[in-house]
C-alpha positions in Angstrom: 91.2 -46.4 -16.8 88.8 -49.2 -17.1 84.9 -48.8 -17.3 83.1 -51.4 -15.8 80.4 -52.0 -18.4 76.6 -51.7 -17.4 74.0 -54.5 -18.7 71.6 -52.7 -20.7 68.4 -54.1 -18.4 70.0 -52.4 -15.7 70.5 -48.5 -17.0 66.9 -48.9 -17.8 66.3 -48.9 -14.5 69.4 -46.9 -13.1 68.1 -43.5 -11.4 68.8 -40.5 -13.6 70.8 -38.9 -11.1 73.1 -41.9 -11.8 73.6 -42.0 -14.9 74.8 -38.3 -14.8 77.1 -39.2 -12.3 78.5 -41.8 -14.2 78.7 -39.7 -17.6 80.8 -37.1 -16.1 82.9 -40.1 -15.1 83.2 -41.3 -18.2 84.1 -38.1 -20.1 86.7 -37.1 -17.4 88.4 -40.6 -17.9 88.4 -40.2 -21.7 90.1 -37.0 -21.5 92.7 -38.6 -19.2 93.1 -41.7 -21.0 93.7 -38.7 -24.1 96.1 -37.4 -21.9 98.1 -40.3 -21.6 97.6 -41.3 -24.9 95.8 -44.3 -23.9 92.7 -46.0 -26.2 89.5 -44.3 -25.2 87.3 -46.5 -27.5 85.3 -49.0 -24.7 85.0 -46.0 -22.7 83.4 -43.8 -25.5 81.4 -47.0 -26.8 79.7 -47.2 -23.0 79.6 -43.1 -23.0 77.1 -43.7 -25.9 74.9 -46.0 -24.1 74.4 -43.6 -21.4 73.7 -40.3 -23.3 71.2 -42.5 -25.4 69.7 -43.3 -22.5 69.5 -39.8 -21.2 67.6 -38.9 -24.8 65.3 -41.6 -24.5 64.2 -40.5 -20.9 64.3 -36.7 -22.1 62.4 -37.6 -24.8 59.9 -39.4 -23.3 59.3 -36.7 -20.5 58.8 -34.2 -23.4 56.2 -36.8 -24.7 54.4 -37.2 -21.6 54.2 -33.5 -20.7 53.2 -32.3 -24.1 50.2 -35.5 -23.8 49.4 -33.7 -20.2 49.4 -30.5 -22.0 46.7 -31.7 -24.4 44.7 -33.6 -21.9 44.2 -30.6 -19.9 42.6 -29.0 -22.3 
């Protein structure tokens, strides 16, 4: 199966919801491309760029909510 590769500028600005989506894609085709015995390697290497995008944003949400936390008081 063949991944078409995302530009980093634009999962920046990709909705969460998205990139979910996407991730689940991505692991289902790596266990099928497994399956078939077939290279998983771009798909895992694109896999990565999603999931570190998903830390970054969790991350930063953690950030902001423990700076509201602080504020507030």
């Amino acid at each position: 199966m063949e991944i078409r590769q995302i530009h980093v500028d634009r999962l920046e600005t990709m909705p969460e919801e998205e990139i979910n989506g996407r991730s689940r894609s991505m692991h289902g085709a790596i266990h099928r491309a497994r399956q078939d015995k077939q290279n998983t390697q771009d798909i895992e290497i694109e896999l990565c760029y999603f999931q570190r995008e998903l830390e970054v944003r969790n991350h930063r949400r953690r950030a902001h909510q423990e700076w509201i936390r602080q504020f507030r008081r």
